[in-house]
N, C-alpha and C positions, 0 to 999 in steps of 0.2 A: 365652310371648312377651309376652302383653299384661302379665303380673306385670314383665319388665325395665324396660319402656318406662313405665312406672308409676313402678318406683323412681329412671330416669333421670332423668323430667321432676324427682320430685321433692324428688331430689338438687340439679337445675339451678336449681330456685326457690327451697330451704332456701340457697345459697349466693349468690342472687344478692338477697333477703331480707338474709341476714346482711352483703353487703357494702356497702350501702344504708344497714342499722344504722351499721355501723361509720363510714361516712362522716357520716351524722349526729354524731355527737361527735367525729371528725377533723375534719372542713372548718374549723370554727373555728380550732379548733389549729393546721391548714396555716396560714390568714389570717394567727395570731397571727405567725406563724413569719417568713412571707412579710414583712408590716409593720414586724417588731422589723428584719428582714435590710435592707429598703428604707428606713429610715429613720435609722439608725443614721451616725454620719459615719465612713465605714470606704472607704480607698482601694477594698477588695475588693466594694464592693456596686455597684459601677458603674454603674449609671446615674442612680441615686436621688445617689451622690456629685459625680457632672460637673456634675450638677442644680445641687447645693446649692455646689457651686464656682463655676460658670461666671452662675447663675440664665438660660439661655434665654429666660425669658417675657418679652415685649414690657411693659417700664414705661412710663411717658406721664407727664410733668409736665406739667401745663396751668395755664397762671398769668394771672392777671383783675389790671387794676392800676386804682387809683381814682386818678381824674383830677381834681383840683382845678380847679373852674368858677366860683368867686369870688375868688380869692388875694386883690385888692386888698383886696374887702369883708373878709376876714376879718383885717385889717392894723390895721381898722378896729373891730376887734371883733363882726361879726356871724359867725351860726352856718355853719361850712364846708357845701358844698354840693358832691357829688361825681355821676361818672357813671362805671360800671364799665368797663373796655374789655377788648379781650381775646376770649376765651382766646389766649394766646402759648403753641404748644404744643410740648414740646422730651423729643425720645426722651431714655430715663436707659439707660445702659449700666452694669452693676456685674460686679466682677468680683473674686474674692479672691487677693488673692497670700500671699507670708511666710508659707503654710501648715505648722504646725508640731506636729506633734505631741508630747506633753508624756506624760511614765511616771505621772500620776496621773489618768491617761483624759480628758484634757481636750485641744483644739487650741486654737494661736491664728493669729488669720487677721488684715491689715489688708482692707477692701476698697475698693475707687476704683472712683470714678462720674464718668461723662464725660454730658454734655450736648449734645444734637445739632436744633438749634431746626428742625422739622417745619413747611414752609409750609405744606403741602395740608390739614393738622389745624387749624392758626391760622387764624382772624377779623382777621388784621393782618399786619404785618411787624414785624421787629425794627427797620425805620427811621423807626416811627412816633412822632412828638413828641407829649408829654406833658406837661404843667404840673402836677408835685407837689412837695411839700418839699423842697426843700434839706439836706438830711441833715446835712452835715458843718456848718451855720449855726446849725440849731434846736438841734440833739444839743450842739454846743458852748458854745449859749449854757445849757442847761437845765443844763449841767453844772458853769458856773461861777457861778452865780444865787446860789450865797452867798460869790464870793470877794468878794475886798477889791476896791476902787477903780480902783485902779490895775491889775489883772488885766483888768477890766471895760473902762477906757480903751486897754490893749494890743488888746482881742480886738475893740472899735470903729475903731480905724486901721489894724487889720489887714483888717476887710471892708470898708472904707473905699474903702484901698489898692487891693485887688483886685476892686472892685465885687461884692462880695456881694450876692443878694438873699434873704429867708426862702422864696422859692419858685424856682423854676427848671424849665427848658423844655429838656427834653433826648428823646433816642431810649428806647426801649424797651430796647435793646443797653445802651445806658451804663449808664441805672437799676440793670440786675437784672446786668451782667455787669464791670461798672466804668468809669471816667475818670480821668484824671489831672488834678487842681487843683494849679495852681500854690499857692492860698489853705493847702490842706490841710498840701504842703510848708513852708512858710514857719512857720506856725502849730506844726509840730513841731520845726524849728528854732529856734523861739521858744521854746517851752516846753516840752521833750521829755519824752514818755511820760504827760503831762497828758489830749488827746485817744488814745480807743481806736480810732484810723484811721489808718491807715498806706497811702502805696504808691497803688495805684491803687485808686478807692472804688465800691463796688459794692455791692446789697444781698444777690448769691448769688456773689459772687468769687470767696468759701470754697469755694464747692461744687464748683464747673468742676473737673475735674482735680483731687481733692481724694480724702479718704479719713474716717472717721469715725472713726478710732483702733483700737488695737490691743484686739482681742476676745478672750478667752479664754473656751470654751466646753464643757460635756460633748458627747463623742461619742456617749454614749450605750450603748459595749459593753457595756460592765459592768450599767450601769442604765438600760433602755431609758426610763423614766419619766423620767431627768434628763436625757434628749436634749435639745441646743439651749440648755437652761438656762447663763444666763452665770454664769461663774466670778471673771471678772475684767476690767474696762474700763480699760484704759490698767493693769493693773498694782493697780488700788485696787478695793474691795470696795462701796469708797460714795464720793461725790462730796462736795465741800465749797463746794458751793454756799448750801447753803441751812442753816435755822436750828432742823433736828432732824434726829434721826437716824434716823425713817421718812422724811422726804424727804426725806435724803442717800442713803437706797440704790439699788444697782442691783438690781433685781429683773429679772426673767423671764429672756426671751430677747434676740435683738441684733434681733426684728421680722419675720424672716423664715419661719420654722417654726416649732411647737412639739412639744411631748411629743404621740405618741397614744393612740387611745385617749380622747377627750375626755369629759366629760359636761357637760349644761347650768350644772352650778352651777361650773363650774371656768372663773374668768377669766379673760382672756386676758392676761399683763402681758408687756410689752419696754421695753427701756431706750433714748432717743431721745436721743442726742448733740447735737439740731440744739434740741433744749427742754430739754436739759440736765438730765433727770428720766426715772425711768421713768414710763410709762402702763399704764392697766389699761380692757380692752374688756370687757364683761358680754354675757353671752347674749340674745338678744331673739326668735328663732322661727328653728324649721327652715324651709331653704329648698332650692331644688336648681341646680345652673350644670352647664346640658349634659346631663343624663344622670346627676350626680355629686351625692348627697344631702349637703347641707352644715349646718351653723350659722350663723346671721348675729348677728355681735358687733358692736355699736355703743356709741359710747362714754355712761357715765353722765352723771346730771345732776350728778353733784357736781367732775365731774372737775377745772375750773377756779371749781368755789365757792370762796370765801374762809372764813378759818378760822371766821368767825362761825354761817355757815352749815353747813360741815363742818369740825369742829374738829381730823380729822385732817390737814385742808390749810394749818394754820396755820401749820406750817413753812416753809411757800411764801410767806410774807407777808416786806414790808409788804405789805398785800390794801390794793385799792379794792374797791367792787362786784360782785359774786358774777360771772364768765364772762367774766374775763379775766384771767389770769397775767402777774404783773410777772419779767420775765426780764432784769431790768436787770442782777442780781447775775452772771447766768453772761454777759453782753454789757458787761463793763467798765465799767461803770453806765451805760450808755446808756439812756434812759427809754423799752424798746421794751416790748411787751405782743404775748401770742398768744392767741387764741380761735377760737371759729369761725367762719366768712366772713359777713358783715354781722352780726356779733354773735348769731348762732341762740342759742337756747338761755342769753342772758346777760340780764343786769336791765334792764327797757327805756331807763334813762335813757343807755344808750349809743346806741340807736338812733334817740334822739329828742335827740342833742343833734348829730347830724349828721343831713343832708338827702340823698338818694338812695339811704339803706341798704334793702334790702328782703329780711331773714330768710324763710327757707322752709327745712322741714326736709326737703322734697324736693330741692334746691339745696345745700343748705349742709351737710347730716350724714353723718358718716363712716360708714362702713361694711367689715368684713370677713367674707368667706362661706371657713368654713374645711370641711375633710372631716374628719369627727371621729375617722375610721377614725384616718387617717395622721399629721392634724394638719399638715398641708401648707394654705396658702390656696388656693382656688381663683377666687378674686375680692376685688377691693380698693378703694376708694378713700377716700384717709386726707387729710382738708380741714385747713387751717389758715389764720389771716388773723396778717399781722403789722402793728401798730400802732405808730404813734407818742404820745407827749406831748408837745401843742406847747403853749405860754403865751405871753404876752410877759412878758419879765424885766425886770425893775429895772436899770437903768444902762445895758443895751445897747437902743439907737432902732432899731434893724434890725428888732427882734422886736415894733414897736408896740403893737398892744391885742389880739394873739390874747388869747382868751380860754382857757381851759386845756380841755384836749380831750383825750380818744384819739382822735385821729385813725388811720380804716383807711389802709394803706398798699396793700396788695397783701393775694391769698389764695390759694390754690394748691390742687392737688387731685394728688395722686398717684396714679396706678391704675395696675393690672396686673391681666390674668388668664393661665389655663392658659390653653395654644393651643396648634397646627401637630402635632410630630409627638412633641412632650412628651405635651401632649395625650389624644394618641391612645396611645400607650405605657403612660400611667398608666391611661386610659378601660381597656382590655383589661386589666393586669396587675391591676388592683385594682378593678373594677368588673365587667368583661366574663364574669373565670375565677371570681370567686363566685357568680356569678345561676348561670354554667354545672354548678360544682359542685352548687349548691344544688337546682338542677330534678335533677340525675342520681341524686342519693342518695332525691329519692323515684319518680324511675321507674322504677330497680333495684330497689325495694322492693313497688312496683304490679307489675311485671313476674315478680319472682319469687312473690307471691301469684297470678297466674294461674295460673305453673306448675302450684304445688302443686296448685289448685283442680282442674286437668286431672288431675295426675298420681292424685288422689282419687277422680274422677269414672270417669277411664278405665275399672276393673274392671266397675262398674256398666253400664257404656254396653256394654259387648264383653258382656256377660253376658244381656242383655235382647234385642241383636241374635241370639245362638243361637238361645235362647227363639222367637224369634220365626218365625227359621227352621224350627226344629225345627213347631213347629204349621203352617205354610205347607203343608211336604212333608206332614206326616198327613192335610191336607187336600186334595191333590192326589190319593193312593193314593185314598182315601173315592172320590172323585169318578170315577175310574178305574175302581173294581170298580161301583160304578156303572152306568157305563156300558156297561161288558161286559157285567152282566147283560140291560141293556136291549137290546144288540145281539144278545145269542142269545135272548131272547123275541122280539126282532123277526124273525129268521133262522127261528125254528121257525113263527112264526105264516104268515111268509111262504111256509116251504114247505106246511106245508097249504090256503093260500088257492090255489096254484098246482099242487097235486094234487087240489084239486076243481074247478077250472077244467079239468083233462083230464079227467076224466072228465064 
């Protein structure tokens, strides 16, 4: 009996040992399995797809706008001097429609983003008056600063006419979402297709209700690795913006996911319609959001250097001053420029030729916190400042004695993270069921080593209990006869002590 129960326990712990093992080099495997299944863009993975269709997670534009606090002084040629205001913060809605799948494993989606301006998150209202440029005044004069005379003399009777001024005092609404100028109309009936402004003018018009073009992207079935990676923007492989053919291309992804599976040395690049280039984020330290161990990618120093200083950004030129990008060429030549908010990170003579800037790379640096597993973000916020070039020109009086400036316009901060019952779905599928695989495969394998150790022991243990028995009872008999001897020496002695007492 004690030989079965021997071979049972250690039957029970040779198999629960081996299946411990075997989880050990499965569990990976399952993950891989799980990840490639959840991240791939396949109507059938369901919820990893509604995901990447519908995006659920709460985005947040929060936009800061510089307030022009000397206009006249600077008419006059002293240094601008600003005061930030803001945040103006306004939910993003995205959402993919035109979903099409393509027989060389690729989709293409358009997607639209709707804007919904958040009072409770705003420092302001959207009916808050502001005193900044004149857009459609500066932008047109800078644009005609080498025509002839007589272009100069049209575009002076025309603000004339309409009372132009180089600065102007309008709502937070109008700024960032548009107005309607009579000046704007007349000016393109004068000269059509001259100025790049049409219709009602705004500096996010585009965006409202708006779409970023048609994406064509891997799904990733085929090759889990080229998930996300774009194929095709609008139809073209590279844009013709700019003045090489590393900065005409479209590289990475559309910003949203990438490939997983990540490691530290492996970039982050997506291709941004709204800067008209791709971008590329570099690795800078593990971190963790919620529970969920990530990478946080920030962008380089070089990203908005000038070709001088990074010669492969030469393409991007004409360059002024290293940490700021002239985006005139994909903005109709309008002399706009992006960087990062108060100039972080750019050559100080931009911060020092305007008054109120105050760089902080606490404040002003972008950041994304990805899961390396999945390659999904799990936190974001992606900054950007849009500037102008204001001067005063030659021939037009409106434009007086600015002095030539980038002037900051506005900056903005995009975020989003996981949340709610995304969240929680992702937290457990891809978080939760590995720790839990991971502890099982070795308590199965502690658990069947006790077996064994018992079912080894056991013989021994039943063997030594006999043993121990067996000497107990020889010493009980001993003890026994013993005793009977003593009781009939005491039985005899007693009867002759009690036959000499009778007599």
């Amino acid at each position: 009996m004690t030989n079965k129960k021997s071979i049972i326990l250690g039957v029970i712990g040779l198999l629960l040992v081996a299946f411990g093992a075997v989880l050990v080099f499965m569990v990976p495997v399952i993950m891989k399995q799980q990840v490639e299944k959840n991240v791939r863009i396949d109507p059938s993975s369901g919820f990893a797809y509604e995901m990447w269709r519908d995006l659920p997670v709460p985005f947040f534009m929060s936009i800061y706008v510089f307030e022009i606090m000397n206009p006249k002084e600077m008419l006059l040629g002293e240094k601008p001097r600003v005061e930030q205001r803001g945040p103006y913060v306004y939910r993003e809605q995205k959402q993919k429609t035109n979903i099409t799948f393509n027989e060389n494993g690729t989709v293409s989606f358009v997607e639209w983003r709707t804007f919904q301006f958040d009072p409770e998150k705003s420092a302001g209202s959207e009916e808050d008056y502001l005193v900044v440029p004149n857009f459609i005044v500066l932008v047109s004069s800078m644009m005609m600063k080498d025509s002839s005379y007589a272009v100069k003399f049209l575009l002076n009777l025309a603000f004339s006419m309409h009372n132009q001024q180089p600065f102007m005092n309008r709502t937070v609404k109008e700024i960032l979402w548009g107005y309607n100028d009579p000046f704007l109309d007349f000016v393109n009936s004068l000269l059509p297709g001259v100025l790049p402004f049409t219709g009602k003018f705004g500096l996010f018009s585009d965006f409202n209700n708006s779409n970023t073009g048609i994406f064509t992207v891997d799904t990733g079935v085929e090759d889990i690795s080229k998930v996300q990676m774009i194929d095709t923007w609008n139809g073209f492989k590279e844009v013709t913006y700019w003045h090489s053919d590393q900065a005409n291309m479209v590289n990475g992804t559309a910003g949203q996911m990438w490939p997983p599976f990540r490691t530290p040395s492996q970039p982050l690049e997506f291709y941004s319609p709204d800067a008209c280039r791709s971008l590329k984020l570099v690795y800078e330290r593990e971190e963790s959001f919620r529970g969920i161990p990530t990478f946080r990618y920030t962008a380089p120093n070089y990203l908005f250097a000038n070709g001088t200083d990074y010669p492969p950004n030469a393409g991007f030129c004409p360059c002024v001053a290293s940490g700021v990008m002239n985006v005139s060429s994909c903005r109709f030549n309008a002399p706009f420029f992006l960087s990062f908010p108060h100039f972080y990170n750019a050559d100080p003579e931009y911060v020092e030729s305007v008054d109120g800037l105050h760089p902080s790379e606490e404040l002003h640096s972008l950041f994304l916190d990805l899961h390396p597993l999945t390659g999904i973000p799990m936190n974001c916020s992606i900054k950007m400042q849009l500037s102008l070039l204001t001067m005063g020109v030659s021939g037009i009086s409106i434009t007086g004695k600015i002095k030539p400036v980038i002037l900051p316009i506005l900056w903005f901060a995009e975020s989003g993270y996981l949340d709610g019952p995304v969240y929680r779905t992702y937290y457990n599928t891809l978080i939760v069921l590995p720790i839990v695989l991971d502890y099982l495969q070795y308590i199965l394998i502690a658990l069947g080593l006790c077996f064994i150790l018992v079912a080894v022991v056991l013989p021994f243990a039943n063997q030594e209990k006999f043993c121990l028995f067996w000497r107990s009872n020889k010493k009980l008999d001993e003890n026994y006869d013993i005793t009977k001897a003593q009781k009939e020496k005491l039985t005899a002695s007693n009867g002759t002590v009690l036959l000499e007492a009778k007599l």
